[in-house]
N, CA, C and O of each residue as an XYZ file, in Angstrom:
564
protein
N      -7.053      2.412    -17.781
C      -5.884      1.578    -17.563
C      -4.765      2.438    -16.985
O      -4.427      3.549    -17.392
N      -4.127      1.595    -15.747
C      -2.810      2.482    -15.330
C      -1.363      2.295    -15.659
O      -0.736      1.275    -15.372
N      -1.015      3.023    -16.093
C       0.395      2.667    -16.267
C       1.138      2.120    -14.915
O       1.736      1.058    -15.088
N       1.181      2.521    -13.962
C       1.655      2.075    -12.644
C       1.159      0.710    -12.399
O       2.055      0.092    -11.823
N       0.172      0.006    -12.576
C      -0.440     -1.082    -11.930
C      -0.504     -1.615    -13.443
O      -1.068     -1.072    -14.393
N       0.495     -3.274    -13.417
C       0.039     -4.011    -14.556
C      -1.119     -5.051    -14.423
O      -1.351     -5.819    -13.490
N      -1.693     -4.900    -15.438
C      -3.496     -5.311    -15.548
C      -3.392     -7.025    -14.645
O      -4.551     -7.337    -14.369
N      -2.733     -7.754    -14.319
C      -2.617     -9.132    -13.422
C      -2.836     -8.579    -12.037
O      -3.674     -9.188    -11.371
N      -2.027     -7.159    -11.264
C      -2.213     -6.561    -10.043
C      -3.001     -6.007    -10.062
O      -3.396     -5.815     -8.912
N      -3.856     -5.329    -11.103
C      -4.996     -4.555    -10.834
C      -5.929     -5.753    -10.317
O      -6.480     -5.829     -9.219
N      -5.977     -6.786    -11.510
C      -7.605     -7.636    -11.178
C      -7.115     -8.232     -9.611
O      -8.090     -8.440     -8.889
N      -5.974     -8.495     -9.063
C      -6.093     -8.716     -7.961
C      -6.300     -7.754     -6.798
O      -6.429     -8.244     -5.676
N      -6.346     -6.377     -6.963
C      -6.483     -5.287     -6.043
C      -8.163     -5.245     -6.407
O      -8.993     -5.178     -5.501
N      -8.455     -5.281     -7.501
C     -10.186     -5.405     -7.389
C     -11.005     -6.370     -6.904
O     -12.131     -6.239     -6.422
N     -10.126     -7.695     -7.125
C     -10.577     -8.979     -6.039
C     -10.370     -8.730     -4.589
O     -11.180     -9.338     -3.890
N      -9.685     -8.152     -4.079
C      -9.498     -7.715     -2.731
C     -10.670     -6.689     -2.345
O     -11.387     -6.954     -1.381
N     -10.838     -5.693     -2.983
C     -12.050     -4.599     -2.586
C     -13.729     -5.523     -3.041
O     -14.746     -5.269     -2.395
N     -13.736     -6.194     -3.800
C     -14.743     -6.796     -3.516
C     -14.970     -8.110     -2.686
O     -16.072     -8.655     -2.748
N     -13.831     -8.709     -1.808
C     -14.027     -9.190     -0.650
C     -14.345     -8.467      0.502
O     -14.605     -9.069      1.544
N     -14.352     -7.425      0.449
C     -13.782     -5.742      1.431
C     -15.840     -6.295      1.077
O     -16.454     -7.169      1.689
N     -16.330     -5.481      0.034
C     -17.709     -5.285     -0.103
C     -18.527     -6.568      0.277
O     -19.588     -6.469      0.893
N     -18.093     -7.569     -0.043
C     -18.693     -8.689      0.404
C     -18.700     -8.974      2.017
O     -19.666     -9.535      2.535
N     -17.738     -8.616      2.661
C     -17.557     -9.108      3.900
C     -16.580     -9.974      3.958
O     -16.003     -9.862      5.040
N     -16.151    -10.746      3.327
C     -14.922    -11.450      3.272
C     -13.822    -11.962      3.641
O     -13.372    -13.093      3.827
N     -13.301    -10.373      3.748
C     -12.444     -9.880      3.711
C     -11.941     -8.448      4.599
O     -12.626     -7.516      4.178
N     -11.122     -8.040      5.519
C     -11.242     -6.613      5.107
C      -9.560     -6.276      5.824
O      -9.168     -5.284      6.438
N      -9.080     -7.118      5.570
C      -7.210     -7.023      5.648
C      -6.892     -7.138      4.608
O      -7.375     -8.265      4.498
N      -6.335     -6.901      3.351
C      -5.191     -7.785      2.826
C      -3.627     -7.280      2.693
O      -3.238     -6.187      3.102
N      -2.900     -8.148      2.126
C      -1.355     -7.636      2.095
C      -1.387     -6.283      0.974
O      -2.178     -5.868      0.127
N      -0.222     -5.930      1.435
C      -0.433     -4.486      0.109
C       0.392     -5.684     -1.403
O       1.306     -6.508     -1.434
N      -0.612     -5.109     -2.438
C      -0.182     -5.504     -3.783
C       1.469     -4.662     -4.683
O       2.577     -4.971     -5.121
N       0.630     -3.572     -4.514
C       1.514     -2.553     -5.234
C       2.409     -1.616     -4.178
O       1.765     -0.991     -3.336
N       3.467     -1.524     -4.182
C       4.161     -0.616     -3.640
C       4.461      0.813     -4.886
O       5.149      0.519     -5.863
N       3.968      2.167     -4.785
C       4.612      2.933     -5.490
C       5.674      4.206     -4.880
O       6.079      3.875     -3.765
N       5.932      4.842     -5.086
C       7.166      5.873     -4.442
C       7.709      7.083     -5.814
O       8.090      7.034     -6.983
N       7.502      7.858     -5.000
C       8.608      9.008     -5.879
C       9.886      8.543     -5.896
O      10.452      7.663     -5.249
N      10.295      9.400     -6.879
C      11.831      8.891     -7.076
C      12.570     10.458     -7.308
O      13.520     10.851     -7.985
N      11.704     11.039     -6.471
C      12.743     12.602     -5.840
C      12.435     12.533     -4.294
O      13.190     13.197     -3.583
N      11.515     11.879     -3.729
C      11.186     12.434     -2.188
C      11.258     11.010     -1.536
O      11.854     10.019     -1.956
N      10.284     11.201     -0.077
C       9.871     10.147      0.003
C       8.251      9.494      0.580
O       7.740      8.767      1.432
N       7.930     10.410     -0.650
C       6.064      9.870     -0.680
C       6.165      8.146     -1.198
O       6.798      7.791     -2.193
N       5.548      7.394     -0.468
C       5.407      6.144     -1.066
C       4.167      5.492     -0.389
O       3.874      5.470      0.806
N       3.538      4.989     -1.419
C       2.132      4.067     -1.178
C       1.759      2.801     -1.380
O       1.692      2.233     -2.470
N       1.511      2.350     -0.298
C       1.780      0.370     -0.253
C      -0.070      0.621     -0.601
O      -0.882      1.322      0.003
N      -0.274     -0.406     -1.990
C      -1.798     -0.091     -2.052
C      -2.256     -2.096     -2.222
O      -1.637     -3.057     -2.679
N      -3.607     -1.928     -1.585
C      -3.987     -3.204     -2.031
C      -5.383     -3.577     -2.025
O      -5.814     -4.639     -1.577
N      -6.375     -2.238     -2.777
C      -7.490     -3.001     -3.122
C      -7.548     -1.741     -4.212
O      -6.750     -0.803     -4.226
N      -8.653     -1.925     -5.108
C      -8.769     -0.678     -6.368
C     -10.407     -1.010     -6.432
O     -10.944     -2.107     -6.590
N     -10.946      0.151     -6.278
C     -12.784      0.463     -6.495
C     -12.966     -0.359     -7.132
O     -12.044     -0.173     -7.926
N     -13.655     -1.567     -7.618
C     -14.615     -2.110     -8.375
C     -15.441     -1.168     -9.620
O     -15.240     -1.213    -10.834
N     -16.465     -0.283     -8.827
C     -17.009      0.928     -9.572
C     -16.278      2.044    -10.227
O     -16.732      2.700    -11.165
N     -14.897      2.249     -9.567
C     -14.074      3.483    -10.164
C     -12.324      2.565     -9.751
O     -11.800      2.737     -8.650
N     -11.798      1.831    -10.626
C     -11.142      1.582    -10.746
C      -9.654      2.390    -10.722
O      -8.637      1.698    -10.768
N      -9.560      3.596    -10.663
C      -9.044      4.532    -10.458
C      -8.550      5.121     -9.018
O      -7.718      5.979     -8.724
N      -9.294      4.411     -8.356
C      -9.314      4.962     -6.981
C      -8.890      4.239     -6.670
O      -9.548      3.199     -6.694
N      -7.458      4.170     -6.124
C      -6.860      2.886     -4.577
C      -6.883      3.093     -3.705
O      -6.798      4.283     -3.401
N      -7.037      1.889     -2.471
C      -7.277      1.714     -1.065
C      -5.778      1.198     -1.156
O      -5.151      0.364     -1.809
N      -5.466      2.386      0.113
C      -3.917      1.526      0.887
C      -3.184      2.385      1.877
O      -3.649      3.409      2.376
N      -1.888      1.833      2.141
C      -1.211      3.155      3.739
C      -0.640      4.206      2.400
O      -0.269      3.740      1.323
N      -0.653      5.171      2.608
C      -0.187      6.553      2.278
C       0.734      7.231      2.745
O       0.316      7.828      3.736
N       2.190      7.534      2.461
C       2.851      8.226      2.918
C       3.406      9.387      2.530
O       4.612      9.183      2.386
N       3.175     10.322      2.327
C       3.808     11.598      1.262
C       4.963     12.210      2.422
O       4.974     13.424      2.625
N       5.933     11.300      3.169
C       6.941     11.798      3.283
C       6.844     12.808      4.525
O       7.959     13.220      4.846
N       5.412     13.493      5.588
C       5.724     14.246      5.719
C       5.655     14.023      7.133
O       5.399     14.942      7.911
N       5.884     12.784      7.522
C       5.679     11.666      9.213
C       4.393     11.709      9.787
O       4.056     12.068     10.915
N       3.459     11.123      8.467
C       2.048     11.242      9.346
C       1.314     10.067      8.058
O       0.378     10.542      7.415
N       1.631      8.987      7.810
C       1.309      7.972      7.238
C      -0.084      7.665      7.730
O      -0.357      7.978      8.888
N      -1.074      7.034      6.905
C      -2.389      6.902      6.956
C      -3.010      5.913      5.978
O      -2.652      6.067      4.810
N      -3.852      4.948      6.220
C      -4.847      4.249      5.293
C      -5.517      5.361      4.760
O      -5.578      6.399      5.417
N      -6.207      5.237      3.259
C      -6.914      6.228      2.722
C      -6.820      5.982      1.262
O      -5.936      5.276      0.777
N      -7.762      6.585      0.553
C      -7.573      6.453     -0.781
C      -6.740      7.463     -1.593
O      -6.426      8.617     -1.298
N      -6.464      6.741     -2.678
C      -5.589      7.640     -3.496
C      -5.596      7.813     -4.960
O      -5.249      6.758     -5.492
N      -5.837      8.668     -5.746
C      -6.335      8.647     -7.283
C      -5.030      7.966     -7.929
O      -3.899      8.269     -7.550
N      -5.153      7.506     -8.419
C      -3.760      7.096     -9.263
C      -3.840      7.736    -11.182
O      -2.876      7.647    -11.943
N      -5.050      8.264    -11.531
C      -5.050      9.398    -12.240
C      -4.169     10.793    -11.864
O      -3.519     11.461    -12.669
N      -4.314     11.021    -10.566
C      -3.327     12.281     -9.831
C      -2.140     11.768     -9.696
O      -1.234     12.602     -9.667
N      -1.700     10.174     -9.560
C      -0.115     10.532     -9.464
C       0.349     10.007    -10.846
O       1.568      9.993    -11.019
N      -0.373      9.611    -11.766
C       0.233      9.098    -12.967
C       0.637     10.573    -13.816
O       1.447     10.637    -14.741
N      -0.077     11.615    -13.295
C       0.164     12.865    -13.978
C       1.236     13.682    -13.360
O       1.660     14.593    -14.071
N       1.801     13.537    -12.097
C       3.423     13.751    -11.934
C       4.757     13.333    -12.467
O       5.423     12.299    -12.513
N       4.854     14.493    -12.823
C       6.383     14.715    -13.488
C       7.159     15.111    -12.533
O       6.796     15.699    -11.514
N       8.820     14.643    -12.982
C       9.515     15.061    -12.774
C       9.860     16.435    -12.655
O       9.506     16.861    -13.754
N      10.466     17.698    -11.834
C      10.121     18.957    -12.168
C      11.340     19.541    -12.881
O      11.422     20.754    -13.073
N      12.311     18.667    -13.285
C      13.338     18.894    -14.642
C      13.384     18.063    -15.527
O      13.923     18.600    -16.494
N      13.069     16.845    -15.790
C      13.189     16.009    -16.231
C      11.992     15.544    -16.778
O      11.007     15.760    -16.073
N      11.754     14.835    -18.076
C      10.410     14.940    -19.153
C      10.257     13.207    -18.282
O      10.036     12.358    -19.145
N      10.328     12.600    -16.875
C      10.072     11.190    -16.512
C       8.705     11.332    -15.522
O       8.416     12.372    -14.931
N       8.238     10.582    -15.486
C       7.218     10.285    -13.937
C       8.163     10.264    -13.154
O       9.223      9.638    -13.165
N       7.524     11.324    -12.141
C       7.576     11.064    -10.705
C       7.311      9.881     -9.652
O       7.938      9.567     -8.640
N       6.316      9.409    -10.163
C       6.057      8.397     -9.265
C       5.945      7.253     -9.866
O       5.542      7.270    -11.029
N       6.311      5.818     -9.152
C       6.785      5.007     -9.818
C       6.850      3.552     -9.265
O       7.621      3.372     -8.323
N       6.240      2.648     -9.664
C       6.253      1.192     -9.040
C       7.641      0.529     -8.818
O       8.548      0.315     -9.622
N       7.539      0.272     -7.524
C       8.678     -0.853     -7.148
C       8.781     -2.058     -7.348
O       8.698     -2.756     -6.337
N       8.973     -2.694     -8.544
C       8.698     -4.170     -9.115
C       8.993     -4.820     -8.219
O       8.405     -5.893     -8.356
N       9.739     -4.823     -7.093
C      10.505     -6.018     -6.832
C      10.027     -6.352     -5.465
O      10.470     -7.242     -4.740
N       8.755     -5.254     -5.129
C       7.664     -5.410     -4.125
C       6.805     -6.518     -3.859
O       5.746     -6.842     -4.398
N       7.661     -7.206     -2.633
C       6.580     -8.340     -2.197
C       6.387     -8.475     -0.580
O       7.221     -8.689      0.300
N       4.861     -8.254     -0.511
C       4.469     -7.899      1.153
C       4.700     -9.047      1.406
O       4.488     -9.966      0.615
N       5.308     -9.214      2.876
C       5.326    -10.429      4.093
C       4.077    -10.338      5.051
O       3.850    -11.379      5.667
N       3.283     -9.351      5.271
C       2.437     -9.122      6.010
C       0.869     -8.353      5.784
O       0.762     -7.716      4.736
N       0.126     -8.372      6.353
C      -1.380     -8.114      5.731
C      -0.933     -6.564      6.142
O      -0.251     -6.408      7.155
N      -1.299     -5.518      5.402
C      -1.700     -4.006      5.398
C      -1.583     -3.644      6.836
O      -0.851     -2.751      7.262
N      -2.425     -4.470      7.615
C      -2.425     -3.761      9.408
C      -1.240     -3.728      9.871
O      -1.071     -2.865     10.733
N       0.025     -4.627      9.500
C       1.074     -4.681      9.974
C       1.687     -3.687      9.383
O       2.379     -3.174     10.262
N       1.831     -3.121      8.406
C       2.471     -2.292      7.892
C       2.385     -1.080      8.045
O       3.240     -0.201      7.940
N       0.408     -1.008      8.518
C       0.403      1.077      8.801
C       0.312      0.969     10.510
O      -0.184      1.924     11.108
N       0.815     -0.246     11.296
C       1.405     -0.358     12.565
C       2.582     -0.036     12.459
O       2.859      0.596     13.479
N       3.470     -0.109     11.789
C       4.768     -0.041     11.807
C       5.009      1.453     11.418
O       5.764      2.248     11.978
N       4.191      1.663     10.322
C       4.456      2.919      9.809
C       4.078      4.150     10.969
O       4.507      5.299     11.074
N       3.319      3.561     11.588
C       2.188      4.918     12.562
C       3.345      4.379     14.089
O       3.003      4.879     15.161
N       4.305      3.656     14.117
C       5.356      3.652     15.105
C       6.924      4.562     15.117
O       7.797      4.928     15.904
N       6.447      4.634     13.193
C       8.157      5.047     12.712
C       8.042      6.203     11.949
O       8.896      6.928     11.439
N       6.467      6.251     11.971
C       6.379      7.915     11.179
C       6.669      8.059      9.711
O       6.879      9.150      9.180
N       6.670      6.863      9.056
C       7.013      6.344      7.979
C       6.617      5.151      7.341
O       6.424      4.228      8.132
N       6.442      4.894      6.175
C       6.384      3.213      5.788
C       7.535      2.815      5.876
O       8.503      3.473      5.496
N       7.624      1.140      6.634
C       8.975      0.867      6.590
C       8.819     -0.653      6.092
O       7.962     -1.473      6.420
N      10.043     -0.807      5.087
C       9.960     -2.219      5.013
C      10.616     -3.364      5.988
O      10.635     -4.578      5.784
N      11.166     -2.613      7.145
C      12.861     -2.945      7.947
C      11.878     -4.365      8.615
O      10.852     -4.277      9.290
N      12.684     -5.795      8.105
C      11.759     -7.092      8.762
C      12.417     -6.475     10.739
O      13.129     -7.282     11.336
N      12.286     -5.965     11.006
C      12.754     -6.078     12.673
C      11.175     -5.433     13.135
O      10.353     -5.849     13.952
N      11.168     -3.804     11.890
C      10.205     -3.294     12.574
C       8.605     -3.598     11.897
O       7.471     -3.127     11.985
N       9.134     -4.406     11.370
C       7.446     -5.257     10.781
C       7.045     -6.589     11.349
O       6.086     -7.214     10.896
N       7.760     -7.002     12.309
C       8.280     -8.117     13.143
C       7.411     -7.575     14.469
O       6.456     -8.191     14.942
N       7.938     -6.277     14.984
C       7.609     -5.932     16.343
C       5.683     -5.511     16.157
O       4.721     -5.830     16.857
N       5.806     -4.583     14.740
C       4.303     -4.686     14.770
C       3.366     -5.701     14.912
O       2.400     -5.726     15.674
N       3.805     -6.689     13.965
C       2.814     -7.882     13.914
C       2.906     -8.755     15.339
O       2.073     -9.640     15.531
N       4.233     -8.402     16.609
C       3.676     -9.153     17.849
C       3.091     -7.970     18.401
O       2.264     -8.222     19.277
N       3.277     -6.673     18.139
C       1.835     -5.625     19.063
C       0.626     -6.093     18.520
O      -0.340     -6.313     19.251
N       0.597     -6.233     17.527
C      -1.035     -6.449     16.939
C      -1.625     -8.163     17.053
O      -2.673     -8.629     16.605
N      -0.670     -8.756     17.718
C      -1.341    -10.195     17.697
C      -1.764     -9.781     18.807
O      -2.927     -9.376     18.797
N      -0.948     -9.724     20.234
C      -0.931     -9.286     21.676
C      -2.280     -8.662     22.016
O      -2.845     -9.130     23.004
N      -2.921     -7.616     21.307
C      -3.797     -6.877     21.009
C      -4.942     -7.402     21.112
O      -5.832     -7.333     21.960
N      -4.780     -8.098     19.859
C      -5.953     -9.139     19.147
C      -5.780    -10.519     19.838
O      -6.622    -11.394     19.636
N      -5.000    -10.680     20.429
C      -5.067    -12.080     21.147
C      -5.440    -13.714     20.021
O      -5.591    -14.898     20.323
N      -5.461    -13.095     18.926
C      -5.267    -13.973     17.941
C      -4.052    -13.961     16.858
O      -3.503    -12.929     16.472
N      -3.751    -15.171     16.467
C      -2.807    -14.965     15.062
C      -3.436    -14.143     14.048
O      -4.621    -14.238     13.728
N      -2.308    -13.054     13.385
C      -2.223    -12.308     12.250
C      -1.218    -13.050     11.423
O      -0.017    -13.103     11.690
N      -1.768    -13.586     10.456
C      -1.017    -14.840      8.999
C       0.069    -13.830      8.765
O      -0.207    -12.650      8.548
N       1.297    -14.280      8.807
C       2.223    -14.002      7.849
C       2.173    -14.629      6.816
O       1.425    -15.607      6.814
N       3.028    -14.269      5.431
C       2.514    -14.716      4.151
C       3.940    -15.479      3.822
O       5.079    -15.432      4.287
N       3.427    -16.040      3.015
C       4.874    -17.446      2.855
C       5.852    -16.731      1.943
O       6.898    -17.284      1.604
């Protein structure tokens, strides 16, 4: 069990990776947003292993302008501390709610060298990536 992810977002990040395994699926919006709260590493995640529940799928940013899909232990960041302070380092953004499926977001991010939440530049991604795809990419209500 993670402290970062409450058990309602987990079973939905594991419903997402087993649409991923099924075929289903293999976009979804990010669930969890987490972030340091000394830097600016932050990880929009939205599927969790089925088999190793521990392991999240999502964009990755540790701050250092080179953002990436990839997995991420959340055993390794639940064990960051603060490096004066007896708090976690890293830390869920409750008030995190995606407008757009994952592709739009590590488009934006892989434009700005960063995850960004800015609606202008999550706006411009999702018309590069329709343009692209020559089909609609769902925005979320």
């Amino acid at each position: 069990m993670s402290r970062l992810i409450p058990s309602e977002l987990r079973e939905r990040m594991i419903e997402n990776a087993r649409d991923v395994l099924k075929g289903r699926a293999e976009d979804h919006p990010p669930v969890v947003k987490l972030f340091s709260i000394a830097g600016s590493a932050t990880w929009l995640l939205s599927e969790l292993n089925p088999f190793e529940p521990t392991i999240a799928f999502g964009l990755c940013d540790l701050g250092m302008g080179f953002p990436e899909l990839g997995y991420v232990s959340l055993e390794e960041l639940e064990v960051i501390q603060h490096p004066s302070l007896p708090i976690p380092l890293i830390v869920r953004d409750e008030h995190f709610d995606a407008e757009y499926l994952m592709s739009v977001y590590a488009e934006a991010a892989r434009q700005h060298q960063a995850i960004t939440e800015n609606p202008v530049h999550l706006q411009r991604a999702h018309q590069k990536l329709v343009g692209q795809q020559g089909k609609s990419i769902p925005t979320l209500p």
